[in-house]
N, C-alpha and C positions, 0 to 999 in steps of 0.2 A: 780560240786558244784559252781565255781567261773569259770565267763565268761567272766562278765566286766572290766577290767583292765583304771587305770587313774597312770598315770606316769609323776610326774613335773621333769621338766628338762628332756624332753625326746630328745632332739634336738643333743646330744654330750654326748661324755664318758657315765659313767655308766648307766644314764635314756637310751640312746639309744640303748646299748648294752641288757639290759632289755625289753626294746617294742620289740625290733627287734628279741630275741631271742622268746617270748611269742607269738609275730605276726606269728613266722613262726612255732609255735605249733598247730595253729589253736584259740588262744584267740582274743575277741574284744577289740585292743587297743588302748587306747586315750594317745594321750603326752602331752606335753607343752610345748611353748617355750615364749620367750617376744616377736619376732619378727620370726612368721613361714616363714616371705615371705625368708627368709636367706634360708628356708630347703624344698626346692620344691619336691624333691626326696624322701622323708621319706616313709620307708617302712609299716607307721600307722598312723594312724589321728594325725594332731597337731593343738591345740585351742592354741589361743592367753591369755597368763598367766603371767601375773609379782605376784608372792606370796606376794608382800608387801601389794598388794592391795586390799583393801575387795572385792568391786565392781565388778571387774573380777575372785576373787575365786568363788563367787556365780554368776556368768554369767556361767562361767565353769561349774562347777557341774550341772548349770539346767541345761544346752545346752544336756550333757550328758543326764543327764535324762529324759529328753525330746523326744530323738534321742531313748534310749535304755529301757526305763523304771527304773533303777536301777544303780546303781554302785556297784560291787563287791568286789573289790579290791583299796584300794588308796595304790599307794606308793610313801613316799615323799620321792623324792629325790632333786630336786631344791636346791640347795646350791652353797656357794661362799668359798673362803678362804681369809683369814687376817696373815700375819704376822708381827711380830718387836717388840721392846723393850715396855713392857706395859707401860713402862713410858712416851712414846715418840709415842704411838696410838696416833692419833685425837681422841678426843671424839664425833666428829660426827660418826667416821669411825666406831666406836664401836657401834655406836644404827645399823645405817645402818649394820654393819652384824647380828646383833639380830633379826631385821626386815626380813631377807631373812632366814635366818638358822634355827631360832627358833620361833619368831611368826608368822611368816609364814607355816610353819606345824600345826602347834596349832590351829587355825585359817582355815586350809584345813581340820582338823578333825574336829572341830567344822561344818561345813560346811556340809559334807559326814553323819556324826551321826545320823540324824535325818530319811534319806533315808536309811541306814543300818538296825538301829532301826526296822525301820516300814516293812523290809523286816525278820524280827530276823536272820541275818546271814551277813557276811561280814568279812572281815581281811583287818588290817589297818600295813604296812609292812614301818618303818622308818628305813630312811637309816643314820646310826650315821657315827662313826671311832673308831678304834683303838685308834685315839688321844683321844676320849673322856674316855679312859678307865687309858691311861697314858701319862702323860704332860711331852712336852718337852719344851725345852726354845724355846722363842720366837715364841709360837703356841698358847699364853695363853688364848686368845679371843676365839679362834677357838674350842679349847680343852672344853672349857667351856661351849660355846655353845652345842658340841656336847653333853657330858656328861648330861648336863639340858634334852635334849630332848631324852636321852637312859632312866633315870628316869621318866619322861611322859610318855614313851613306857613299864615302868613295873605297874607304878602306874594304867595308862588308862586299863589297861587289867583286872586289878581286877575291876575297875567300869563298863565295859560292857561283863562281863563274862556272865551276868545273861541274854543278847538281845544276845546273841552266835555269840559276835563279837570278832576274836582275833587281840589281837595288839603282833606285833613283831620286832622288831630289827634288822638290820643286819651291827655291825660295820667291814667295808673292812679298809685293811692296805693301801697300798703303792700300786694303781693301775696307768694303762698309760692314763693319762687323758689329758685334756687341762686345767684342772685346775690354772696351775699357769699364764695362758694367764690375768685369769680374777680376779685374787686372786689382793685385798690390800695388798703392804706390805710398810710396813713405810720407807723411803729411810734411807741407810746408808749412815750419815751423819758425814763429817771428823772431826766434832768437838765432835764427840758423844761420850760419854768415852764405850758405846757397841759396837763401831766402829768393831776391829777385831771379839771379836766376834760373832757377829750378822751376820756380813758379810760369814762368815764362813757356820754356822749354815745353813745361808738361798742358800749358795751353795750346799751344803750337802742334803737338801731337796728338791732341784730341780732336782737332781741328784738320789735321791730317785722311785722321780714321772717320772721320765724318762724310770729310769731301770723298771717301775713296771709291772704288770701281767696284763694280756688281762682282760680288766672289762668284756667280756662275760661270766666270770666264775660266777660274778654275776647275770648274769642273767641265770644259769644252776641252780645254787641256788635257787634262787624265783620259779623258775618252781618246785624244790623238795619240797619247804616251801608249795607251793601252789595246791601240790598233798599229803599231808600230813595230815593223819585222826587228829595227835596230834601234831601240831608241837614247838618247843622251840619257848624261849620266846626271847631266845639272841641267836647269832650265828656270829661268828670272821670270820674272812675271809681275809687270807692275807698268809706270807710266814710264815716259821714255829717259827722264833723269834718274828714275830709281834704277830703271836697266844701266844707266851709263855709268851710272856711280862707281859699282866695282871695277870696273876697267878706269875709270879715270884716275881712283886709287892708285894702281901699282905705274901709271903713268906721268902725273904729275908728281911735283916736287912733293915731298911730306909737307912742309909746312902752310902749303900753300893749298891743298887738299884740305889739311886742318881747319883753315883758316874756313872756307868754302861753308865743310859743315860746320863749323859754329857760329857762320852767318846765318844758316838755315833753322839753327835751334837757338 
């Protein structure tokens, strides 16, 4: 049923581990990077992609279609990380992660929709987090963004249910990425009264993304999502407190949940 594969951020961490695992199923797949000339060795096509930019998400997609007829599959993955005291973000820093995280998938669906459409079939696979389901301090941006686009991922499914296109979710916890190479985070600054804590926290989470689980599990994942007559609409993917956390959310006392994770950070 699904052949075509387009994977943003296919170039590292989890987009790679994804093309790489589907490439060697036998699927046609496209990645993207901003600068492919970095990834001469890639085990599957990569087009040149900054998601900020309209200009190249529709260069990409026709090129694709062009090349294949159709797109099968989008999965956004392309994303960045931000962390630090919300008070103490740039407010540029904050559009600029909105731009890559969030309209920037919005933006690739819009894009993809009209070629799905006209084919009636297609699945549009976002890649959220855990964060987006439970905030922790000093993730606040990040959290938010995700969460916004795990909602676009339930809302979109009921508007193209009827052209037999599903949208789906997949928030991962704590994988081995390179993410914090590329991630914003606001400097801890000595006069800062979030000074120890923050400092703290953002030890703890690097420490996290260190210890984490081989993102190819992700892409074992997509392969089941994507051999799936019915598949879910959400689907967690991480160790087994990261899985329990959002259920233990709406289940426990608020304060007492709070308490939990800011023991953790």
């Amino acid at each position: 049923m699904y052949k075509i594969i387009l994977v943003t951020g296919g170039s590292s961490g989890i987009g790679k581990a994804i093309g790489e695992y589907l490439a060697d199923k036998g699927y046609t797949v496209y990645g993207t990077s901003r600068d492919i000339s970095k990834y001469p060795e890639s085990k599957f096509k990569l087009l040149t992609l900054d998601v900020t930019n309209n200009d190249q998400i529709n260069s990409c997609i026709n090129q694709i279609i062009n090349l294949e007829g159709r797109i099968d599959v989008l999965i956004n993955n392309a994303g960045v990380g931000i962390t630090g005291p919300l008070e103490e973000t740039p407010e540029e820093e904050i559009h600029k992660h909105f731009k890559t995280n969030l309209y920037g998938p919005i933006n690739m669906i819009k894009a993809v929709l009209p070629f799905m459409r006209k084919e009636r079939n297609g699945l549009i696979i976002n890649i959220t987090s855990i964060a987006g389901y439970v905030g922790s301090p000093f993730r606040s941006i990040y959290s938010a963004g995700k969460a916004a686009l795990d909602l676009i991922s339930e809302t979109l499914n009921m508007e193209t249910k009827e052209f037999k296109i599903n949208v789906v979710s997949i928030a991962p916890g704590d994988y081995l990425t390179n993410i914090p190479k590329g991630r914003f985070h606001s400097p801890v600054k000595e006069e800062s009264p979030y000074k120890n804590s923050y400092k703290k926290g953002l030890e703890i989470m690097n420490k996290h993304i260190d210890s984490g689980a081989d993102p190819k599990i992700i892409g074992k994942l997509v392969y089941k999502i994507l051999n799936s007559r019915n598949p879910k609409k959400k689907y967690l993917s991480g160790s087994f407190i990261e899985t329990l956390a959002p259920f233990l959310k709406f289940i426990l006392p608020q304060r007492l949940f709070e308490y939990i994770v800011m023991k953790n950070y």
